[in-house]
C-alpha positions in Angstrom: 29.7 14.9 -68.4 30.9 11.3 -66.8 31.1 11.7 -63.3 33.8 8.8 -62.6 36.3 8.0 -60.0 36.9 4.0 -59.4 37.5 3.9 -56.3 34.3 4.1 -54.1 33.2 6.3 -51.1 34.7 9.6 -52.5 31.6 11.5 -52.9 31.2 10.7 -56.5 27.2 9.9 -56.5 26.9 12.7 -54.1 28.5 15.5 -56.2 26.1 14.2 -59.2 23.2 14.4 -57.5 24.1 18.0 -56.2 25.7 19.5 -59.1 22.7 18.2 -61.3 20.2 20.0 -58.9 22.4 23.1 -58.3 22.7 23.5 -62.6 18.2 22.7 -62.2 18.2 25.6 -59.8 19.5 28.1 -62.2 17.0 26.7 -64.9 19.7 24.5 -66.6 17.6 21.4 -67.9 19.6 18.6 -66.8 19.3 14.6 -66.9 21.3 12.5 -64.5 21.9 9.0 -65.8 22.6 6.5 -63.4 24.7 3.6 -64.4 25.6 2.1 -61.2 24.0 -0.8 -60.3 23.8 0.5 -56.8 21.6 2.9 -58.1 22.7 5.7 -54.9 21.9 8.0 -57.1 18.0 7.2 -58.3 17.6 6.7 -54.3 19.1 9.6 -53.5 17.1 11.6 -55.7 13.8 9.8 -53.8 13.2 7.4 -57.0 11.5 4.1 -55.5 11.7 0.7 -57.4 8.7 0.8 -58.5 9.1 3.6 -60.1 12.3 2.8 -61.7 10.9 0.4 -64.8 13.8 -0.8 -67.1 16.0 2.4 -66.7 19.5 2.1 -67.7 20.1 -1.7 -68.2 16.9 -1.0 -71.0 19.0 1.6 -72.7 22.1 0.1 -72.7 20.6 -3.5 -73.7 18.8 -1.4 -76.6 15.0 -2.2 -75.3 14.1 1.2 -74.6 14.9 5.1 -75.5 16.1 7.3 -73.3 12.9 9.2 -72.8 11.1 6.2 -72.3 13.3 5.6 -69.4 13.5 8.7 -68.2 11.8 9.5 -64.5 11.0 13.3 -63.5 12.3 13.8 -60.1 10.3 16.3 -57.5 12.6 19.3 -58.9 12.2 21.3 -61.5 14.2 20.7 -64.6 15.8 17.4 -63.4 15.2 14.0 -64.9 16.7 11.0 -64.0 17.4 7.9 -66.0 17.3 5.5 -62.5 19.8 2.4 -62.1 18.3 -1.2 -61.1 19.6 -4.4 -60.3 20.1 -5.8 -63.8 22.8 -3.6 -64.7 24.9 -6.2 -62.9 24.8 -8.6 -65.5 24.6 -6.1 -68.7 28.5 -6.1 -68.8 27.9 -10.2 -69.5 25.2 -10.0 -71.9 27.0 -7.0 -73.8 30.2 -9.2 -74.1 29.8 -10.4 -78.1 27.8 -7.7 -79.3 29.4 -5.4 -81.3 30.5 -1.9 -80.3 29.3 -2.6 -77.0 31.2 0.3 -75.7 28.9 2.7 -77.5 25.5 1.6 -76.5 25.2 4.5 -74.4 26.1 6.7 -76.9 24.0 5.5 -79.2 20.9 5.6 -77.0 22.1 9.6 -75.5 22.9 10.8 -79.3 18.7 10.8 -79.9 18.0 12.9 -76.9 20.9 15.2 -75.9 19.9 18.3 -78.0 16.5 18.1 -75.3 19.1 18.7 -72.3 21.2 21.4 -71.4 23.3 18.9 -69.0 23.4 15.0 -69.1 25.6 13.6 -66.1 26.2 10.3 -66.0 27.1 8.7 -63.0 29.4 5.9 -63.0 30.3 3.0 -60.8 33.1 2.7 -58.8 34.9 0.7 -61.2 36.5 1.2 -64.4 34.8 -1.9 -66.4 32.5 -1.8 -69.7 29.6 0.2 -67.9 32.0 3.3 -67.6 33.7 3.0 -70.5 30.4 3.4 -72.1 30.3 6.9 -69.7 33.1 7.8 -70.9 32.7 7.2 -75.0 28.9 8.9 -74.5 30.3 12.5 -72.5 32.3 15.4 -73.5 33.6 15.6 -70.4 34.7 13.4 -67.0 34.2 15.3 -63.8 36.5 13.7 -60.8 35.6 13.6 -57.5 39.0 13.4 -55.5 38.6 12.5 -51.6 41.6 14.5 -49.7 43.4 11.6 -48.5 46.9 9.8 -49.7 45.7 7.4 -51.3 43.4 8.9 -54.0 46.1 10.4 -55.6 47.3 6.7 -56.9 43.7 5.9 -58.5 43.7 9.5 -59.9 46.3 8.3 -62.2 45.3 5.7 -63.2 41.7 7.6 -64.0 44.1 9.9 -66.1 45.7 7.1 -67.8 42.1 5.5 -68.9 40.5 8.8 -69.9 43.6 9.6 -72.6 43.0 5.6 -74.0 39.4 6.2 -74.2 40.3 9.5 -76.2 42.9 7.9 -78.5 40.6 4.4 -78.8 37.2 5.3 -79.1 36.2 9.4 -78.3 38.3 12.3 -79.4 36.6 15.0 -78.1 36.9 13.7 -74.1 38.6 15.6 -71.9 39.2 15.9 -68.2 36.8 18.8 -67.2 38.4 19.1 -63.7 39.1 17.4 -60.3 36.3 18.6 -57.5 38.4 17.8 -53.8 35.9 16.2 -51.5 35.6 15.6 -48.1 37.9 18.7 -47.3 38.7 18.6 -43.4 40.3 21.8 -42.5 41.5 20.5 -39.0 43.1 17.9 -41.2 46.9 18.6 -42.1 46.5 15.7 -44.6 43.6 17.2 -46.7 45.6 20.9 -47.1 48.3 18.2 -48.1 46.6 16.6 -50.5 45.1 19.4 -52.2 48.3 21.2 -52.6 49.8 18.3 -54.3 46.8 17.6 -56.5 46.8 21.2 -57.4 50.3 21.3 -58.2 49.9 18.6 -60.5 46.9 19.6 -62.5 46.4 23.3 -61.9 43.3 24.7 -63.1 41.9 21.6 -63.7 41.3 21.3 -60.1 38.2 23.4 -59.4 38.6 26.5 -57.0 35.4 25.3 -54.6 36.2 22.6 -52.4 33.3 20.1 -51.1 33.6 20.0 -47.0 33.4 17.2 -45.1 29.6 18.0 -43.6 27.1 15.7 -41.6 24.4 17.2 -44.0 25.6 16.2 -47.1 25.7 12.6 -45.9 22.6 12.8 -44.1 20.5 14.0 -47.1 20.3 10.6 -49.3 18.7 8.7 -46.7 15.8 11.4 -47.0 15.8 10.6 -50.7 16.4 14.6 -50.7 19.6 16.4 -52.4 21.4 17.9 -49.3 20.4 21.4 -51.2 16.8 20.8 -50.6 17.9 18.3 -47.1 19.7 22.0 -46.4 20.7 24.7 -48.1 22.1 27.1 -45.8 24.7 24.3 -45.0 28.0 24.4 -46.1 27.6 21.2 -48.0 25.1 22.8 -50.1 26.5 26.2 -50.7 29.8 24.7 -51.5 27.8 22.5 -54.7 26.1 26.0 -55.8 29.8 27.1 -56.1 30.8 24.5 -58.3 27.3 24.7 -60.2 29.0 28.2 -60.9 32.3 27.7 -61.6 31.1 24.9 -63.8 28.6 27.4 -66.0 31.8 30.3 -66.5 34.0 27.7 -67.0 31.5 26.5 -69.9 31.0 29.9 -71.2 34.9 30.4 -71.5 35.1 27.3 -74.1 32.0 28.3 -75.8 32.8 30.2 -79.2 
């Protein structure tokens, strides 16, 4: 599942980093691939530099496997694949070689069956490192903050996951739309939510992410804001989604 959403500051790394400990909670095995050079999500998670070796630019450049890249984190059942600097120039080096939109893929087709989950999470941008998300997943998970302006990048999100599908991966689909930030003093979020709602319908998740100091405290402890937490509502709003994630998979199961 490609957690994506191009435009930046929406709670993207934050929801995978939560929903990837949440599905680890319930004994889901789960490995978090981090493809933004920013790497918020290996920090986050408490990875250090050191510790972070070639991780994904390796993968994607074809000099390591994904379990040789892969880093256990502190809880149980999560692994993460960890971002570092070099991804920055992997879109540049990956410019002649061919099918460089399937690196990923490639690399993740080897090692899914050992993971119940993989979540990838992407950078803010919709450039070769997320298309590679998005050719790799079954699935993009969007992370929609509750303001005006979202809704225009949300379509174009739409727009690019249907060319990936036609272009490149067949089976990807829009899992669903996860509203972030919710403000319930805010007339603009109930706004937004009813509009996005109206538009997509069940592909907008019931559980709605709050706008909580917690949540955005918890990555400078290099903690998720479940262990940061847990009685918050940050955190009991991510073990919602964990759960309306798992029956929504068990309805499409055959």
């Amino acid at each position: 599942m490609a957690v994506a959403n191009q435009k930046g500051g929406v709670g993207k790394t934050t929801t995978a980093i939560n929903l990837g400990t949440a599905l680890a909670a319930v004994g889901k095995k789960v490995l978090l691939v981090d493809i933004d050079p920013q790497g918020n999500a290996s920090t986050g998670l408490g990875i250090a530099a050191t510790r972070r070796g070639g991780g994904t630019y390796s993968v994607i450049i074809g000099n390591s496997r994904i379990d040789e890249a892969e880093v256990k984190t502190t809880i149980p059942c999560l692994s993460v694949v960890p971002s570092t600097l070099d991804l920055i120039g992997a879109e540049l080096e990956l410019i002649d070689v061919a099918a460089r939109e399937s690196r990923l893929k490639t690399a993740l087709d080897v090692a899914a069956n050992a993971y119940d989950y993989v979540l990838i999470d992407c950078p803010p941008a919709l450039g070769l490192l997320t298309l590679n998300a998005f050719v790799a997943a079954d699935s993009v998970l969007v992370p929609l903050q509750c303001e005006f302006l979202a809704l225009e990048g949300l379509s174009q999100l739409v727009r690019t996951i249907e060319r990936v599908k036609n272009a490149y991966n067949p089976r990807l689909n829009l899992h669903g739309i996860v509203l972030t930030m919710y403000d319930p003093r805010n007339n603009l979020s109930a706004l937004v939510a009813d509009d996005v709602r109206g538009y997509f319908g069940d592909k907008v998740y019931d559980t709605v992410i709050p706008r909580n100091v917690r949540v955005s405290e918890a990555p400078s402890h290099g903690k998720p804001v479940l262990l940061y937490d847990m009685r918050c509502p940050g955190s009991q709003a991510y073990i919602h989604l964990a759960g309306e994630i798992l029956r929504r998979e068990e309805r499409v199961e055959p």
